[in-house]
N, C-alpha and C positions, 0 to 999 in steps of 0.2 A: 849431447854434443858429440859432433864426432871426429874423431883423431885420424887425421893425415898421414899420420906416423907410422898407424899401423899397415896404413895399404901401402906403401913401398914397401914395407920392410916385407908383407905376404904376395910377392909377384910370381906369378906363372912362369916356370920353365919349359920349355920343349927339349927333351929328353931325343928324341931321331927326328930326321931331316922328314917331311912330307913328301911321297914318292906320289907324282900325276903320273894314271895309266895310257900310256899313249893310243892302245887300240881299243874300240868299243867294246861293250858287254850288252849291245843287242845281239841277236842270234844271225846268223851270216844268213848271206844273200841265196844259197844255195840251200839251206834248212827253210826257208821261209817257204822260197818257190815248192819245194817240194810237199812240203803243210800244205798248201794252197790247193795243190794241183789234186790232192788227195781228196782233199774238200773239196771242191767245185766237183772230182767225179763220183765223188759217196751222192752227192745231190743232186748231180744230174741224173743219176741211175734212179735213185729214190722218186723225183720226180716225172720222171719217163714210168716207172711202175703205177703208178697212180692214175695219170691222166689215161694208159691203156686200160686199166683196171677200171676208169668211168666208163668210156667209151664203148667200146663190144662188153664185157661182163658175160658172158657168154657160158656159159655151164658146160665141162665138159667129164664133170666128175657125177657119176652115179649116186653118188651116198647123198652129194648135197641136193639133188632134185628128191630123192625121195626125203630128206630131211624137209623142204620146201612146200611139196606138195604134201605130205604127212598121208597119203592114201594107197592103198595095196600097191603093190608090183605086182599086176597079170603074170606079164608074159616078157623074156627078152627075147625079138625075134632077129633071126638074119635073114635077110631077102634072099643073099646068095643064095643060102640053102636050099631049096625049094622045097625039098619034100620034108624036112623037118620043120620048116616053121609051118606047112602046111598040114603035118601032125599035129604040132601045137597047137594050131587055129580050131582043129576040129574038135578035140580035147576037151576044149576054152568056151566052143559056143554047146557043146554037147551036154556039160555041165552046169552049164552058167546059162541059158539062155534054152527056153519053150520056142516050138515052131513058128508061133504067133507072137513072138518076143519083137518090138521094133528095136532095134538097135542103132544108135548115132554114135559115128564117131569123131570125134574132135580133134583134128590135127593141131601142135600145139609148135611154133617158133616158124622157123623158117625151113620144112624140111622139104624136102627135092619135090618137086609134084609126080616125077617118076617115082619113087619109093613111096608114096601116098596112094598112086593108083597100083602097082602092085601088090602092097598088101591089102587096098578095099577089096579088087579082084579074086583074092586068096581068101578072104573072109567070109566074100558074095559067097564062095565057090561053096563055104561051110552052112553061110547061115543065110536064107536066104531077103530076111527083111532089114536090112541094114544101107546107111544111109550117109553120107557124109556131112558134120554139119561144123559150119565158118564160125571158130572161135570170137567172131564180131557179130556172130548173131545167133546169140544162146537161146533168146525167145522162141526157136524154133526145138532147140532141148525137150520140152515139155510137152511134147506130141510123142517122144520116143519113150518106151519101158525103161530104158534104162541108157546109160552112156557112158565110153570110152576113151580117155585120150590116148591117143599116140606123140610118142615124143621121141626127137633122136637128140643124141649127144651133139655139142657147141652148135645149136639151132636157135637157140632158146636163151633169152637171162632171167637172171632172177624176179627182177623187174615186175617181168611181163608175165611170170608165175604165179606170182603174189598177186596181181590184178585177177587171173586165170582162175584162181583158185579162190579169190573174195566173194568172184561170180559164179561159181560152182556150191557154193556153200545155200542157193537156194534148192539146187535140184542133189542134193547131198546122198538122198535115200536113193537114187538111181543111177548116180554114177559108181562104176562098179571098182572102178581103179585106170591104171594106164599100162600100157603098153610102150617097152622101150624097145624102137628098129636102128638094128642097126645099121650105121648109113656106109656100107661099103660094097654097094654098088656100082 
């Protein structure tokens, strides 16, 4: 049973008056915007990096092409120069390459067709069986002793490497390596 008696007699007091906070404790309208506005620009940066980073991909760093291509580095040539890269050239086939040597070379991205034909013109001048041959048509590769790319800096992505180089891996014993021009012409 239970006694009535005793719940009056044990009633709750309120000891201080309850104080309601008149102003809010969400965070003010000026902290807010500002978070926000932080936010929206860390994402739109982040996102603007990304979609350029799909789009061109472009190589413009040396180390990652030869990490890419994983095959010698010839030669770095500069057009400007003339008579140095035209040392180089002689150097290169004098070494590397018999008189009776065919030589193909494989222009690799998008590089200028002026800096294409002056360095085949500089190579002719070295060696005299050499040939230029359309990275979309390797099957001609296999008529040449041996074959060279040429590549210039932000010509090129990785992409188009890694296809470049899947297709190379049949004529592997004949390509000799590549050749980086530079394009400051």
């Amino acid at each position: 049973e239970f006694d009535n008696s005793l719940m009056s007699e044990r009633s709750i007091e309120i000891i201080t008056e309850p104080v309601l906070v008149s102003s809010s404790i969400t965070p003010s309208r000026n902290v807010t915007l500002l978070f926000g506005s932080m936010l929206s620009l860390l994402i739109g940066i982040l996102l603007s990096i990304y979609k350029n980073r799909n789009k061109s991909n472009l190589i413009s760093d040396l180390s990652e092409i030869k990490s890419i291509l994983n095959m010698p580095l010839i030669e770095e040539i500069d057009l400007k120069d003339n008579e140095s890269s035209l040392e180089s050239l002689k150097l290169f086939a004098e070494f590397n390459l018999s008189p009776n040597d065919l030589l193909g070379i494989i222009p690799v991205g998008n590089i200028k067709q002026k800096n294409i034909n002056n360095f085949f013109d500089q190579l002719k001048s070295c060696h005299q069986n050499t040939e230029i041959i359309s990275p979309n048509n390797l099957l001609k590769a296999k008529n040449f002793s041996f074959q060279i790319l040429i590549i210039s800096k932000n010509t090129s992505n990785e992409i188009d490497l890694k296809k470049l180089k899947y297709k190379l891996r049949y004529f592997n014993e004949k390509v000799l390596g590549w050749i980086l021009l530079e394009d400051n012409i």
